[in-house]
mmCIF file as Biopython writes it, N, C-alpha, C and O atoms, coordinates in Angstrom:
data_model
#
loop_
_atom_site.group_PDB
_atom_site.id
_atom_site.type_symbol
_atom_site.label_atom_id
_atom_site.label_alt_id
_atom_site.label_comp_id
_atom_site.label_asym_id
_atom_site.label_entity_id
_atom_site.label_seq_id
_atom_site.pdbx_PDB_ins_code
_atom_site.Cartn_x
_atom_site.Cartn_y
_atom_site.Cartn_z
_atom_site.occupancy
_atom_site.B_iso_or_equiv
_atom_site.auth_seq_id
_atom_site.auth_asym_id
_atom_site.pdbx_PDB_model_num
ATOM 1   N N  . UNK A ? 1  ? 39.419 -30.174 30.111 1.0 0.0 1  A 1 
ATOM 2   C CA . UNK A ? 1  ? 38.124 -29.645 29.722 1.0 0.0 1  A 1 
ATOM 3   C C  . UNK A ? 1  ? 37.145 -30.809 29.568 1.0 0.0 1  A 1 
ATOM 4   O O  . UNK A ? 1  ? 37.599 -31.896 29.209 1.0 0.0 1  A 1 
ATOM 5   N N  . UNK A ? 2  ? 36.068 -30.694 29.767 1.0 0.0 2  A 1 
ATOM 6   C CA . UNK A ? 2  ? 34.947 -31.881 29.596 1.0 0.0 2  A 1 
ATOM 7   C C  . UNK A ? 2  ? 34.465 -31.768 28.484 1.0 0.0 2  A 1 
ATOM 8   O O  . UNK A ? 2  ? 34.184 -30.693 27.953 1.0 0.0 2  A 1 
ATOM 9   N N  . UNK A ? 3  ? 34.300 -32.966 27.964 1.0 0.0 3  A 1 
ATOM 10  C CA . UNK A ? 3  ? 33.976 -32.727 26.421 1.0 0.0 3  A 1 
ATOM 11  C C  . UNK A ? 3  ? 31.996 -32.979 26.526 1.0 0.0 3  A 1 
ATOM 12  O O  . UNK A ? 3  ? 31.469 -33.512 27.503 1.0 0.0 3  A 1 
ATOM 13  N N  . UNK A ? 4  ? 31.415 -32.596 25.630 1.0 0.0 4  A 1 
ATOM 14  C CA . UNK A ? 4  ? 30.399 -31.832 25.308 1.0 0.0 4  A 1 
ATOM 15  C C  . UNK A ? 4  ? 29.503 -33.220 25.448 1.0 0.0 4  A 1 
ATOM 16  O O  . UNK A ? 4  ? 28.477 -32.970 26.081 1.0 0.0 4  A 1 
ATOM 17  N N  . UNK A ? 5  ? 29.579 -34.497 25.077 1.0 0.0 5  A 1 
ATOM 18  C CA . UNK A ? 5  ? 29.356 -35.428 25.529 1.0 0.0 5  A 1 
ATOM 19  C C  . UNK A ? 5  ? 28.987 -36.084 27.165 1.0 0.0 5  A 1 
ATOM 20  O O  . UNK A ? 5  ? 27.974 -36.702 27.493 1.0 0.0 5  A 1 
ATOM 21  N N  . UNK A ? 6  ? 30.008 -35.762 27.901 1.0 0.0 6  A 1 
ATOM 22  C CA . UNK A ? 6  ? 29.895 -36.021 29.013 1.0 0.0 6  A 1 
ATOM 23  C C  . UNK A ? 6  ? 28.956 -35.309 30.319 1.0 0.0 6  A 1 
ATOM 24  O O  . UNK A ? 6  ? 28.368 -35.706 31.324 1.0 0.0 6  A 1 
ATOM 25  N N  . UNK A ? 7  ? 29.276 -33.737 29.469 1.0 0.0 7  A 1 
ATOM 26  C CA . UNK A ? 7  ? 28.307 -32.467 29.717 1.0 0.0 7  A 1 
ATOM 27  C C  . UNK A ? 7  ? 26.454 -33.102 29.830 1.0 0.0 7  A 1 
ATOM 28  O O  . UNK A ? 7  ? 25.617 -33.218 30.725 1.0 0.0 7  A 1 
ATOM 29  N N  . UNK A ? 8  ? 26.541 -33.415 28.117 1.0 0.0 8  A 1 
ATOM 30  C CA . UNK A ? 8  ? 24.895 -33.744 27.707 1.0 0.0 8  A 1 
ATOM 31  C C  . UNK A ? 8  ? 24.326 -35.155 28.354 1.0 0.0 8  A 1 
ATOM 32  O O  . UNK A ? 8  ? 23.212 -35.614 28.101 1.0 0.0 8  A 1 
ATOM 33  N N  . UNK A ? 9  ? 25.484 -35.870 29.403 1.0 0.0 9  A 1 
ATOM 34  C CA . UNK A ? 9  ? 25.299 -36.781 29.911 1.0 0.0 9  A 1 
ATOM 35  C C  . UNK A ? 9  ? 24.454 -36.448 30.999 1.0 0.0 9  A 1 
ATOM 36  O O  . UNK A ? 9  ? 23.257 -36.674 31.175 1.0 0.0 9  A 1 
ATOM 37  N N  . UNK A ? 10 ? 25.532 -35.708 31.888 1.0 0.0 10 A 1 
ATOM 38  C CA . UNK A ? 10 ? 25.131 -35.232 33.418 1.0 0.0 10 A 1 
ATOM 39  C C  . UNK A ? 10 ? 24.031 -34.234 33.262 1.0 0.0 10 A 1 
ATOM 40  O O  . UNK A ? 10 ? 23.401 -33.966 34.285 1.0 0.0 10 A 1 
ATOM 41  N N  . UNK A ? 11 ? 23.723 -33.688 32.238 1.0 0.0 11 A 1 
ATOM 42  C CA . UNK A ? 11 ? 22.570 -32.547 32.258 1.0 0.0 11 A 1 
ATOM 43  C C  . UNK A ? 11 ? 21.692 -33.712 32.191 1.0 0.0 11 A 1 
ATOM 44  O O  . UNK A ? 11 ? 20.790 -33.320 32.931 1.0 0.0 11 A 1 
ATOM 45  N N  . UNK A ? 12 ? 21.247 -35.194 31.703 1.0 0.0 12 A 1 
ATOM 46  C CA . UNK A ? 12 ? 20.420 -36.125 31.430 1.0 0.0 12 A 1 
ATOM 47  C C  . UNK A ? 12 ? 20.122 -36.061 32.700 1.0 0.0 12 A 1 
ATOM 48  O O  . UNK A ? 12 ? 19.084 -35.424 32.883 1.0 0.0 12 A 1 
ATOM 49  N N  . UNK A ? 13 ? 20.620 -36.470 33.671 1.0 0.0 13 A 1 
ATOM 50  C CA . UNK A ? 13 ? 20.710 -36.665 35.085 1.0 0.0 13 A 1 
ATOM 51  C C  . UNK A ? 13 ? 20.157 -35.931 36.148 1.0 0.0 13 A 1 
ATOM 52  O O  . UNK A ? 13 ? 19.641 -36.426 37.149 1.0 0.0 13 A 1 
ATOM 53  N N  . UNK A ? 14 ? 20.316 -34.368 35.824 1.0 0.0 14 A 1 
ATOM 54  C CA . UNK A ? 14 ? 19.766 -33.951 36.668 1.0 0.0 14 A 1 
ATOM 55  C C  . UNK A ? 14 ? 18.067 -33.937 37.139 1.0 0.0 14 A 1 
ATOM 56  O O  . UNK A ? 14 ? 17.135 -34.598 36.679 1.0 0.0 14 A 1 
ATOM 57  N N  . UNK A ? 15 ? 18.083 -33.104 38.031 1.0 0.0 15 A 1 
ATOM 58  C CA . UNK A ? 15 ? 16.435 -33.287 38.913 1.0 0.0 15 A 1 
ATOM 59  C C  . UNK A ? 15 ? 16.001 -32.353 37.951 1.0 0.0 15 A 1 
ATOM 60  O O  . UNK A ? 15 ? 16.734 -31.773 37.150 1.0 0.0 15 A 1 
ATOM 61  N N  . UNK A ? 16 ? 14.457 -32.196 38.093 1.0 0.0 16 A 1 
ATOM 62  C CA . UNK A ? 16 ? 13.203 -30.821 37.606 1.0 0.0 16 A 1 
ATOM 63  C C  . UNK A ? 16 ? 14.188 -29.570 38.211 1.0 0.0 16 A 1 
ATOM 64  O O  . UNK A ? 16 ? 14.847 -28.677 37.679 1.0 0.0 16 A 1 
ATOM 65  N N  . UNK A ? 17 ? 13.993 -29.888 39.262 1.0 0.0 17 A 1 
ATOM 66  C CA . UNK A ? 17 ? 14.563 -28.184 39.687 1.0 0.0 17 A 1 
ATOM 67  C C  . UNK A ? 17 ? 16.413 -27.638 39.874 1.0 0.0 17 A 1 
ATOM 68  O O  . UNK A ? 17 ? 16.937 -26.560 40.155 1.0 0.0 17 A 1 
ATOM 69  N N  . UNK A ? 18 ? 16.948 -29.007 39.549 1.0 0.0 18 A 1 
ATOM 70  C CA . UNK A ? 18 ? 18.456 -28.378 39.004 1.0 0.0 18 A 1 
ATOM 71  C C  . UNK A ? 18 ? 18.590 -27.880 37.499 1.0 0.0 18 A 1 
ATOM 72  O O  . UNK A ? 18 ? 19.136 -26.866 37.063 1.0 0.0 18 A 1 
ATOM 73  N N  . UNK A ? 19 ? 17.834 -29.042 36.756 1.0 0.0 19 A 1 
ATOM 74  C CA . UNK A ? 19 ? 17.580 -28.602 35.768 1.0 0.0 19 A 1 
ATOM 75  C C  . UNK A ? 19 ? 16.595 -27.202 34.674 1.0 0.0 19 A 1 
ATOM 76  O O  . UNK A ? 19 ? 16.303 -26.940 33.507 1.0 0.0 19 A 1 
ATOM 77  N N  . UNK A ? 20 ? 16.434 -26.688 36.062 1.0 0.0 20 A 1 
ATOM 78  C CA . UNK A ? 20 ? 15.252 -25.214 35.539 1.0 0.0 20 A 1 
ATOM 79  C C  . UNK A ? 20 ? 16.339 -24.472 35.943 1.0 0.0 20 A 1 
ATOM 80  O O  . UNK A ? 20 ? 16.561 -23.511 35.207 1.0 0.0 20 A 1 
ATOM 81  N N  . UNK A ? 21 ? 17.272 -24.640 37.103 1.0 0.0 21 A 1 
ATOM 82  C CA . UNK A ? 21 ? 18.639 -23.537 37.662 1.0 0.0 21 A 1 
ATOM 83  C C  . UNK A ? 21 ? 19.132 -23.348 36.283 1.0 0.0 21 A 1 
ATOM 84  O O  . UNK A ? 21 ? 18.916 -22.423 35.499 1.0 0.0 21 A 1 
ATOM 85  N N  . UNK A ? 22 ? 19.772 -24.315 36.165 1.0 0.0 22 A 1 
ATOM 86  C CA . UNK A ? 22 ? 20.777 -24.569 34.856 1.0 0.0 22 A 1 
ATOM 87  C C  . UNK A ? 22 ? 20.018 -23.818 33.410 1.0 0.0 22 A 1 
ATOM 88  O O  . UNK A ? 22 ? 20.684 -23.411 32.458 1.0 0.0 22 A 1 
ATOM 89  N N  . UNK A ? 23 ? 18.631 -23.748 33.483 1.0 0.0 23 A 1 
ATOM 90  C CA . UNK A ? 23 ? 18.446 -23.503 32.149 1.0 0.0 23 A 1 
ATOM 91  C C  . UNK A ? 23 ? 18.159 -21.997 32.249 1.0 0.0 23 A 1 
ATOM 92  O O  . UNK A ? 23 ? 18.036 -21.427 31.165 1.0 0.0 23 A 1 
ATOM 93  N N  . UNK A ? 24 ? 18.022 -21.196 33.444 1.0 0.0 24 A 1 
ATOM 94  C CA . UNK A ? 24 ? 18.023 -20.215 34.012 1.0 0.0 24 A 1 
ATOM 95  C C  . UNK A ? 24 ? 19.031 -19.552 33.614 1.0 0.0 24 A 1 
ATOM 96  O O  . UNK A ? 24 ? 19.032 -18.658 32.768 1.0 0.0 24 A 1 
ATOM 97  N N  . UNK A ? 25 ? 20.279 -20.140 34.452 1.0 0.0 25 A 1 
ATOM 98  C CA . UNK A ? 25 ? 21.784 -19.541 34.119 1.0 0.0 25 A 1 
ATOM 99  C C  . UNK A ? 25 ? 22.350 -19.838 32.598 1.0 0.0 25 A 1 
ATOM 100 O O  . UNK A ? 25 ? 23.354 -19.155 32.398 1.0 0.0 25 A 1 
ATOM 101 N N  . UNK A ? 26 ? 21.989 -20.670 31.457 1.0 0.0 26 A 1 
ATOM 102 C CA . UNK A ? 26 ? 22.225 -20.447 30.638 1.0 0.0 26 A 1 
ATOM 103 C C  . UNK A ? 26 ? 21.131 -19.674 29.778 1.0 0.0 26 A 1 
ATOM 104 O O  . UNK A ? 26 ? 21.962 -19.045 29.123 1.0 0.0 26 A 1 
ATOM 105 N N  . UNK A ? 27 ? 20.497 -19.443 29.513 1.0 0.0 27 A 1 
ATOM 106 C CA . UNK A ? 27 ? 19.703 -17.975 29.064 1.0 0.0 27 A 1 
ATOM 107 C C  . UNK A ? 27 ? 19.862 -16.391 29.501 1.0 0.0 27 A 1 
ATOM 108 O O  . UNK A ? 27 ? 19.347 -15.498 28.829 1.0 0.0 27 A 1 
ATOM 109 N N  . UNK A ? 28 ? 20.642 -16.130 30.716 1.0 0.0 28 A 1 
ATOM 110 C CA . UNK A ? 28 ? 21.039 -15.030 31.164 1.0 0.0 28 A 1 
ATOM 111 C C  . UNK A ? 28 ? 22.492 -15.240 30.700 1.0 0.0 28 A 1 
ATOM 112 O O  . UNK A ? 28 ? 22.928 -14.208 30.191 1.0 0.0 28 A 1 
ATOM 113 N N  . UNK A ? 29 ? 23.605 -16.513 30.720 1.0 0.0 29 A 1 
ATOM 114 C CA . UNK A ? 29 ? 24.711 -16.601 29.942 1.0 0.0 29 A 1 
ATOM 115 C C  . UNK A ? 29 ? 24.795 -16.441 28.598 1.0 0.0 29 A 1 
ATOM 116 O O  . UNK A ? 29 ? 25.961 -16.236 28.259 1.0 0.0 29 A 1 
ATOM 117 N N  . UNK A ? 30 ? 24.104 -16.450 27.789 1.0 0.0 30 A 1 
ATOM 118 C CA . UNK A ? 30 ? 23.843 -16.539 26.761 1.0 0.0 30 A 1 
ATOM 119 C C  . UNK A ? 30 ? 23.407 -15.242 26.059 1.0 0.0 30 A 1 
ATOM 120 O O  . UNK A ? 30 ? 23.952 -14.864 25.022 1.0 0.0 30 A 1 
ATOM 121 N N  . UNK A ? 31 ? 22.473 -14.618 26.617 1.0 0.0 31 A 1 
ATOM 122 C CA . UNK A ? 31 ? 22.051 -13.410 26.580 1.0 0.0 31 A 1 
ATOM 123 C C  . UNK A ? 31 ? 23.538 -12.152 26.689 1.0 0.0 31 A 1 
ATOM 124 O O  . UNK A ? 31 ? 23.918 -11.295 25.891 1.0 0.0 31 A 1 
ATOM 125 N N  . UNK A ? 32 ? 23.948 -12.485 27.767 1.0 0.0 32 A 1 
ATOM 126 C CA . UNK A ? 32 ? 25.357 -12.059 28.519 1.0 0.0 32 A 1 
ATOM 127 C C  . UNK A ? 32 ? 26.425 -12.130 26.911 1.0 0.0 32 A 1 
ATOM 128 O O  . UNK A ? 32 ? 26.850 -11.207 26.216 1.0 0.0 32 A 1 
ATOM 129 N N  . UNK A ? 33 ? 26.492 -12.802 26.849 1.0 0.0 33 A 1 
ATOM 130 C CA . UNK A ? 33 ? 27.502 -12.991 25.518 1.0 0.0 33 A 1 
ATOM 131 C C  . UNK A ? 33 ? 27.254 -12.370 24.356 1.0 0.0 33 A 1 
ATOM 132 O O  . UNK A ? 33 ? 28.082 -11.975 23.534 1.0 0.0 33 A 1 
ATOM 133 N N  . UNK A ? 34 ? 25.807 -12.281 24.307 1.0 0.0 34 A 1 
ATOM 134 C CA . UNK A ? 34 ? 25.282 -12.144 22.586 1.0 0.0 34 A 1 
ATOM 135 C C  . UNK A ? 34 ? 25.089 -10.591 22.531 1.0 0.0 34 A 1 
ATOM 136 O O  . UNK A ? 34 ? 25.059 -9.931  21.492 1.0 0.0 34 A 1 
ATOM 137 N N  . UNK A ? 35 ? 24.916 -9.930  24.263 1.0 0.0 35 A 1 
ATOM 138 C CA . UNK A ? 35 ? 25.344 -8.812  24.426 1.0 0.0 35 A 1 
ATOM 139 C C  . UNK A ? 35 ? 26.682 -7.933  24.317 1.0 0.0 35 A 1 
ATOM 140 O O  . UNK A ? 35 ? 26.799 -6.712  24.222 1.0 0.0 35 A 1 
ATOM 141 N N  . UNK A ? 36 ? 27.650 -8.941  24.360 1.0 0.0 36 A 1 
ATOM 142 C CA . UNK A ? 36 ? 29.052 -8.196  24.530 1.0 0.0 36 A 1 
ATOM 143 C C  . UNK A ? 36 ? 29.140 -8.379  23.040 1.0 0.0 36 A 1 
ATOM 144 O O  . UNK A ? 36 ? 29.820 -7.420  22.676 1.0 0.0 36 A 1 
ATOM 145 N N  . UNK A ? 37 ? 28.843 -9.044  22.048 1.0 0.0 37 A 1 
ATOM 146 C CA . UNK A ? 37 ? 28.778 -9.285  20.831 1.0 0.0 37 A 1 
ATOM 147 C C  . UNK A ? 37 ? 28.275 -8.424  20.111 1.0 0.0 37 A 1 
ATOM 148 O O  . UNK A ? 37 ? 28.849 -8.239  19.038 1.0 0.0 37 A 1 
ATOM 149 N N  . UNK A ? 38 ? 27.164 -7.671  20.387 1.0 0.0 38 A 1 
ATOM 150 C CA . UNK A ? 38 ? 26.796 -6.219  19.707 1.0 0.0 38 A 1 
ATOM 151 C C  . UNK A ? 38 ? 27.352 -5.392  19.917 1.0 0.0 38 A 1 
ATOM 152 O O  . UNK A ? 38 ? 27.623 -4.575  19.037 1.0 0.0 38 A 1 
ATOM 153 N N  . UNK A ? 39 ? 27.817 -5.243  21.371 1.0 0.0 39 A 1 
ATOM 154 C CA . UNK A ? 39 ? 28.402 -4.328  21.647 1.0 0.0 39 A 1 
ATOM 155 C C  . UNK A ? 39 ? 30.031 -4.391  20.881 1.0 0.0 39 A 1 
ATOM 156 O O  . UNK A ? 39 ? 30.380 -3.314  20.398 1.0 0.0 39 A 1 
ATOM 157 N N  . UNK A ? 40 ? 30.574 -5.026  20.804 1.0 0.0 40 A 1 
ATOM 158 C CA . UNK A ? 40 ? 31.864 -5.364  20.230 1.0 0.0 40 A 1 
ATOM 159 C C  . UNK A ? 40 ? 31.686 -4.976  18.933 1.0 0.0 40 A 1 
ATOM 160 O O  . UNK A ? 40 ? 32.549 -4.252  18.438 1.0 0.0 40 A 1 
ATOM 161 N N  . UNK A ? 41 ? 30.363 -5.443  18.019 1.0 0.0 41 A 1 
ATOM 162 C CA . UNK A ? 41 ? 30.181 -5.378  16.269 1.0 0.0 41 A 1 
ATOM 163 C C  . UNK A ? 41 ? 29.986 -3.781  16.464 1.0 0.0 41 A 1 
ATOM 164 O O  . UNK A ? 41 ? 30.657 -3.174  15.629 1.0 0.0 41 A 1 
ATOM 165 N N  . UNK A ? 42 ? 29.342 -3.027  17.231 1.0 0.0 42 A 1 
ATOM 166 C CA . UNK A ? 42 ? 28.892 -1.686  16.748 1.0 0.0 42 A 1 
ATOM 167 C C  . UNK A ? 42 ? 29.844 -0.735  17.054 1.0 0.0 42 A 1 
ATOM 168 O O  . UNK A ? 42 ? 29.955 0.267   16.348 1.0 0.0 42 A 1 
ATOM 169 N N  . UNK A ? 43 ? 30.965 -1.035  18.598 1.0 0.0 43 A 1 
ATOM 170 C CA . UNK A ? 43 ? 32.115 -0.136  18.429 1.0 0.0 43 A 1 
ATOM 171 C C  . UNK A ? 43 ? 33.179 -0.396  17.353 1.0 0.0 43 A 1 
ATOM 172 O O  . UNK A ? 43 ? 33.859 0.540   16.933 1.0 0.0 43 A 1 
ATOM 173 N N  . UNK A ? 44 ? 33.332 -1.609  16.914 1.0 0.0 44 A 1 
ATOM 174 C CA . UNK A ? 44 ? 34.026 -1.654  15.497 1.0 0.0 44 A 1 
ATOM 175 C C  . UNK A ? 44 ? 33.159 -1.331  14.165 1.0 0.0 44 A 1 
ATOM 176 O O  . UNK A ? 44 ? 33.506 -1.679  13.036 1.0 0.0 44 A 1 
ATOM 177 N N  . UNK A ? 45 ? 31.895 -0.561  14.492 1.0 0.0 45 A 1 
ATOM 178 C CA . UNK A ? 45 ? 31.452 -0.320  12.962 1.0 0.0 45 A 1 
ATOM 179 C C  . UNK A ? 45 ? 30.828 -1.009  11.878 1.0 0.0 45 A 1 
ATOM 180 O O  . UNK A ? 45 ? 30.587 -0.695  10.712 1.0 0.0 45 A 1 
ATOM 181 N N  . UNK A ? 46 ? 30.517 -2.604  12.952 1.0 0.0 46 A 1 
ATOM 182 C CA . UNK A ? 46 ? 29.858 -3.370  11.812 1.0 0.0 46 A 1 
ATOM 183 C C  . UNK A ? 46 ? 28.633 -3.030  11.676 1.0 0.0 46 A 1 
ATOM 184 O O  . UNK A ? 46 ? 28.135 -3.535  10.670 1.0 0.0 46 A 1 
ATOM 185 N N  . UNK A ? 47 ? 27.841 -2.294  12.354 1.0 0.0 47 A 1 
ATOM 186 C CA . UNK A ? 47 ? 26.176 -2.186  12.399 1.0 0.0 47 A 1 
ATOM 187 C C  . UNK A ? 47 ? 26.155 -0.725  11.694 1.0 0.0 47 A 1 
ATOM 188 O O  . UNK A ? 47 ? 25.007 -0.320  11.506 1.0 0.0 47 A 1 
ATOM 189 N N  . UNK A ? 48 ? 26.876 -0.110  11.394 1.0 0.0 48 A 1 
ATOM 190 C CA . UNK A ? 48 ? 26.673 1.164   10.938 1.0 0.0 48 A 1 
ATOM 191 C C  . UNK A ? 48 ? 25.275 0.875   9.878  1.0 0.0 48 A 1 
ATOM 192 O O  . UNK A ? 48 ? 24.110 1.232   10.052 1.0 0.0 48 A 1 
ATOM 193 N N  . UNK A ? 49 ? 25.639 0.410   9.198  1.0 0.0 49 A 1 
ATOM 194 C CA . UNK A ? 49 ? 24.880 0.133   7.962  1.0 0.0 49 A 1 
ATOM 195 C C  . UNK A ? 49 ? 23.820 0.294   8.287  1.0 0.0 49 A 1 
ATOM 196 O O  . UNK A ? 49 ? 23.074 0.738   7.414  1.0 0.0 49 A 1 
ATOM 197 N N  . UNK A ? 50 ? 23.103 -0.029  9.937  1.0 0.0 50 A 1 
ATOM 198 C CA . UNK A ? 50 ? 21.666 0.072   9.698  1.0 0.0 50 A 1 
ATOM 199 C C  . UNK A ? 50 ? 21.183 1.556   10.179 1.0 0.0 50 A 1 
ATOM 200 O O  . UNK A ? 50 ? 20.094 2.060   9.902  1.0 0.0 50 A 1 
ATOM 201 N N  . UNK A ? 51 ? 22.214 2.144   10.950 1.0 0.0 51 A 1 
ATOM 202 C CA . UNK A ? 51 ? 22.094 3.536   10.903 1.0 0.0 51 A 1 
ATOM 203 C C  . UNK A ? 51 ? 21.759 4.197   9.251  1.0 0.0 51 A 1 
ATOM 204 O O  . UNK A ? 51 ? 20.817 4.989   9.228  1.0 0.0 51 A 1 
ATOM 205 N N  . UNK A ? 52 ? 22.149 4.045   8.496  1.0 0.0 52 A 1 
ATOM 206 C CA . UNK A ? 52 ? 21.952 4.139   7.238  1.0 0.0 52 A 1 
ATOM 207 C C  . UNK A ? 52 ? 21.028 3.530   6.397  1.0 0.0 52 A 1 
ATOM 208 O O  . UNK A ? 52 ? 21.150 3.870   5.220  1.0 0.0 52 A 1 
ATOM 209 N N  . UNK A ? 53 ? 20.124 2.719   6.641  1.0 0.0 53 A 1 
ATOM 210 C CA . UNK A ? 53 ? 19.515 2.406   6.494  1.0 0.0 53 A 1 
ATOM 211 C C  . UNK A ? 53 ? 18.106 3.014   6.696  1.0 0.0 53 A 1 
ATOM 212 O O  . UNK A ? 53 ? 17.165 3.143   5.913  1.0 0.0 53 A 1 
ATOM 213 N N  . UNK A ? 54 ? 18.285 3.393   8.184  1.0 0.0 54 A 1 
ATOM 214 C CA . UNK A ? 54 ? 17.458 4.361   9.230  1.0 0.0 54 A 1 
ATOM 215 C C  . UNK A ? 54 ? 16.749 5.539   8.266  1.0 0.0 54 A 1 
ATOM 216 O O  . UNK A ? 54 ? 15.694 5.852   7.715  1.0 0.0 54 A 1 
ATOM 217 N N  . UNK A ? 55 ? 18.439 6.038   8.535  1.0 0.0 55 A 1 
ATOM 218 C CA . UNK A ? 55 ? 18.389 7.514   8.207  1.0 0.0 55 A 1 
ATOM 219 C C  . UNK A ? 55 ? 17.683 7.416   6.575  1.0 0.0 55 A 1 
ATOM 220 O O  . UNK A ? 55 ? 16.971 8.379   6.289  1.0 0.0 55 A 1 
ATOM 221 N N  . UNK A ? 56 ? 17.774 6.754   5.921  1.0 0.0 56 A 1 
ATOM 222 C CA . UNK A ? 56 ? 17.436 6.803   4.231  1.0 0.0 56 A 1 
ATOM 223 C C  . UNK A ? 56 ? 16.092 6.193   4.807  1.0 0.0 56 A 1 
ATOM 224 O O  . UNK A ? 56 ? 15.562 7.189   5.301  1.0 0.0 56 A 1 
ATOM 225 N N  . UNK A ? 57 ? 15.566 5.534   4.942  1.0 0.0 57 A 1 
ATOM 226 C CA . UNK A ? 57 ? 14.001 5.616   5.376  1.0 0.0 57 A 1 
ATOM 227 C C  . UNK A ? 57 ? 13.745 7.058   5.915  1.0 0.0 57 A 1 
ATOM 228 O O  . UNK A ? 57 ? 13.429 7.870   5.045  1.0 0.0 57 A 1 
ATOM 229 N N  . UNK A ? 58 ? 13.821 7.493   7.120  1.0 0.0 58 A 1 
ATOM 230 C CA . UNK A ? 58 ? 13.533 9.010   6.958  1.0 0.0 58 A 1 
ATOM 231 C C  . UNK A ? 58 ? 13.499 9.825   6.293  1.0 0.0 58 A 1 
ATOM 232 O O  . UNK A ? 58 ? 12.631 10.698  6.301  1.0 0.0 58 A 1 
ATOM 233 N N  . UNK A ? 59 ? 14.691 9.732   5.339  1.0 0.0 59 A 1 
ATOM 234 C CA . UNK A ? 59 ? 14.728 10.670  4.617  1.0 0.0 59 A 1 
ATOM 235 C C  . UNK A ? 59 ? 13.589 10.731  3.772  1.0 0.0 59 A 1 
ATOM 236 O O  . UNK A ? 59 ? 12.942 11.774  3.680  1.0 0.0 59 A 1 
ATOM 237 N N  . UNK A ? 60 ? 13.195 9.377   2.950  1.0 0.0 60 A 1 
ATOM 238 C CA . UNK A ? 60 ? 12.388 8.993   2.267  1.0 0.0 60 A 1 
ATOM 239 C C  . UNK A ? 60 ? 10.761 9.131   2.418  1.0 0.0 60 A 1 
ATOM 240 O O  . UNK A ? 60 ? 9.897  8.911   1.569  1.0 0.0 60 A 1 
ATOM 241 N N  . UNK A ? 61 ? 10.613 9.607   3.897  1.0 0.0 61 A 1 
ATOM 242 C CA . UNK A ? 61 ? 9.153  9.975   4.156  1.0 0.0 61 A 1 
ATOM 243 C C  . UNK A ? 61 ? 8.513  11.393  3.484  1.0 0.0 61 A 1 
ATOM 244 O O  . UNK A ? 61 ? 7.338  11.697  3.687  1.0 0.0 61 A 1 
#
């Protein structure tokens, strides 16, 4: 595995326009992940709470 160092090396290195690819594909990677991550918290039930939250504001109108 390349350690995170050597990574922040070669990203130093690159050109304007490898470096806009790269920052491209990590914002859609990133996005990508933080998506399977909600999705993962809300079929196990961690987000319920704001359903409930919701609903008691409505109710409250």
């Amino acid at each position: 595995m390349i350690s995170v160092e050597v990574l922040e090396k070669q990203i130093t290195e690159l050109d304007n326009e490898s470096f806009s690819k790269l920052r491209d594909w990590f914002i859609d990677f990133e996005q990508s992940r933080w998506e399977k991550q909600i999705e993962a918290d809300s079929n196990a039930g961690k987000l319920d709470f704001l359903i409930n939250v919701a609903l008691a504001e409505h109710q409250a109108v």
